[in-house]
N, C-alpha and C positions, 0 to 999 in steps of 0.2 A: 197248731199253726194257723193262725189268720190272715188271711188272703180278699184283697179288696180290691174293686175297679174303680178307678173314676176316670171322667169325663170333664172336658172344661178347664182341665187342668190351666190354661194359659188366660181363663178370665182372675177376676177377683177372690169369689167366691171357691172356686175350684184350685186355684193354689192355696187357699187357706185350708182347706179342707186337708190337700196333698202335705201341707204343715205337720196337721196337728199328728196325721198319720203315718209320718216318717219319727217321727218324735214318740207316740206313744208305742209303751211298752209291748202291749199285747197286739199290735198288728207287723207281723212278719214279711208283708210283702205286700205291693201296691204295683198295679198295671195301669197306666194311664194310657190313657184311646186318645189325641189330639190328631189334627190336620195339620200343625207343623209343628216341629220341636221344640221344645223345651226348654233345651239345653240344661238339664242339671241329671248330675250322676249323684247317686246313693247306690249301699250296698240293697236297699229295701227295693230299688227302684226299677222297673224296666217299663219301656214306652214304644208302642205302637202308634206309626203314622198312618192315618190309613185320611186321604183326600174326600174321600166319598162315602159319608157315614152310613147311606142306603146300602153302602155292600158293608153291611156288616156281616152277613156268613161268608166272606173271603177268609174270615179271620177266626172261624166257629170253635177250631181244633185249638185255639193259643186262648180263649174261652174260659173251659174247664176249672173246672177245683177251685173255682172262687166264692167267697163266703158271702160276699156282700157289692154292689155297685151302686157308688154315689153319681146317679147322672147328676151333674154342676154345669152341663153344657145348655147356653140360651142365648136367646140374641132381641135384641129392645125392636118392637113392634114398631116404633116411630117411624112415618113416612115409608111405610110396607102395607100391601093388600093383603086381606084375606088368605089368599091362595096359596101367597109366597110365607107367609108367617105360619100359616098352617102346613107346609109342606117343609120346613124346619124343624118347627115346634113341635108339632103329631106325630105327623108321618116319621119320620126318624127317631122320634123317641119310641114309637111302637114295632120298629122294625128293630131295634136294640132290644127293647123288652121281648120281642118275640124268641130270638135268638140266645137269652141269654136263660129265658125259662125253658127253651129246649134244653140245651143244655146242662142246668139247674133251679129244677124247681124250688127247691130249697134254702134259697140264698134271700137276703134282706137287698132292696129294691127301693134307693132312696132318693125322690126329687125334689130338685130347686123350683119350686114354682113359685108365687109372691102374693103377697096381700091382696085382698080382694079378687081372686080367681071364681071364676063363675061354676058350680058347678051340675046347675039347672041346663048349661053350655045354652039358652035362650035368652042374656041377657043382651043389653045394646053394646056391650064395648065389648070391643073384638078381640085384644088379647085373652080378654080374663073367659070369652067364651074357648080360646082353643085352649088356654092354659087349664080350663075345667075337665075337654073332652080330654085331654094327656091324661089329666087325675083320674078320672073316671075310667079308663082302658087299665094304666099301670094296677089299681086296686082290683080291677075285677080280672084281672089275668090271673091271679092264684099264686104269688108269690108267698112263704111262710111268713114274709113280714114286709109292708111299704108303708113308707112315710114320705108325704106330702108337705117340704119345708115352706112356708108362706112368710117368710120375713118381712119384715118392716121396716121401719130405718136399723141399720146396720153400720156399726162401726168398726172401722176396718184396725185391724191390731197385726201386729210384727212384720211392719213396710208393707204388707198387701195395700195393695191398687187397682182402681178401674181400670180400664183400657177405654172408659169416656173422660175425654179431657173437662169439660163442667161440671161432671159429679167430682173428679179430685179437686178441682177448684171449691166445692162447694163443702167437701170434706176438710179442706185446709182454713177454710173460713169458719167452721164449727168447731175446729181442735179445739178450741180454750171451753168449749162446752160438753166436751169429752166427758170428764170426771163425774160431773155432776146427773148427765145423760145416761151414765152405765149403772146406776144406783138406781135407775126406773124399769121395771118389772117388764114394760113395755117396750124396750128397746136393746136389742141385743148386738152380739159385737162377732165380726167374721172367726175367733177364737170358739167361741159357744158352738158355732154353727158345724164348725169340724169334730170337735166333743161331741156334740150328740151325735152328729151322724158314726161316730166311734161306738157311744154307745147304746145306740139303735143295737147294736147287734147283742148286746150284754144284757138290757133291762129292755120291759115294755111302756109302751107310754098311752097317757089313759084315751089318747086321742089319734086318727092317722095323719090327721091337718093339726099342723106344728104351727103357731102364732108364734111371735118373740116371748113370749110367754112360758109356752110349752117347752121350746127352746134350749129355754135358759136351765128350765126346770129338770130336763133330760144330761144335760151337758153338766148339770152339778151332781147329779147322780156316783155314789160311789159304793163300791162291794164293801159288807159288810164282815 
């Protein structure tokens, strides 16, 4: 029985993911961690609201027995300082990892992070330096297995949507170059991105930083 967390669940990227894992075979059951509801029922499904991601040991005991968690939760750096982006970005993704390696050392530890993340964390631009420090804690925490998704441009498949109004904009103005976009080795689709993080837990990948590349390459993966 497969047991999986995610987070994010009410961006883009995080209900695609909550897709592909209600839908495949081999994952029996899916907890999703949001700040507000949802609103959808499956039998696969149950959902924790919890406001304040810092108290994640409120919720340590409802935790347990899970196989794998996709963090999918993030929030765009624009017109944010430092302190604020890092006390989202960081700080709350290592108080989740803390919590959930107590609990389970042994589980797969998967995050959304994005292209060009820094992971010297000394570079000039300031997302890609926090987005490094997150990478660099989640892999040295001692997880049996984490992978650092860095996507690229991404195409969004079965109605998944931003919650930015100029990226759908920007997505509805590219639809007619969809077809031809997904045919290139370098650009993947919110569909891939849920498949591999499915089969992160099935197969190993030759790298912990995922390009659209890696991705794609993980997500076509099948038992032989």
């Amino acid at each position: 029985m497969t047991k999986v967390i995610i987070t994010g669940a009410t961006g883009m990227l995080g209900k695609a993911v909550l897709q592909e894992c209600i839908e495949h075979p081999k994952i029996d059951k899916v907890l999703i961690i949001n700040r507000n509801p949802l609103g959808l029922n499956h039998p696969k499904l149950e959902e924790i609201i919890l406001k304040d991601f810092s108290d994640i040991q409120s919720i340590e005991e409802q935790l347990k027995g899970y196989d794998a968690c996709f963090f999918c939760m993030g929030v765009s750096a624009v017109g944010m300082d430092e302190e604020k982006y890092t006390n989202i970005t960081y700080v709350t993704t290592k108080a989740f990892a803390d919590v959930l390696y107590a609990v389970n050392n042994n589980m797969v530890f998967n995050y959304i992070s994005g292209a060009g993340t820094d992971t010297s964390e000394m570079g000039k631009v300031m997302w890609a330096r926090v987005k490094g420090k997150t990478e660099n804690y989640i892999l040295q925490k001692g997880f049996k297995k984490a992978y650092m998704f860095r996507p690229g441009i991404i195409i969004p498949e079965k109605g998944t949507k931003s919650r930015t109004g100029w990226l759908n904009a920007t997505y509805t103005l590219m639809s007619p170059l969809f077809p031809m976009l997904k045919k290139l080795s370098s650009v993947t689709t919110s569909t891939n991105i849920g498949l591999a993080m499915i089969n992160s837990l099935y197969f190993n990948a030759d790298t912990n930083y995922l390009s659209n590349t890696d991705i794609n390459t993980l997500a076509n993966k099948k038992s032989e």
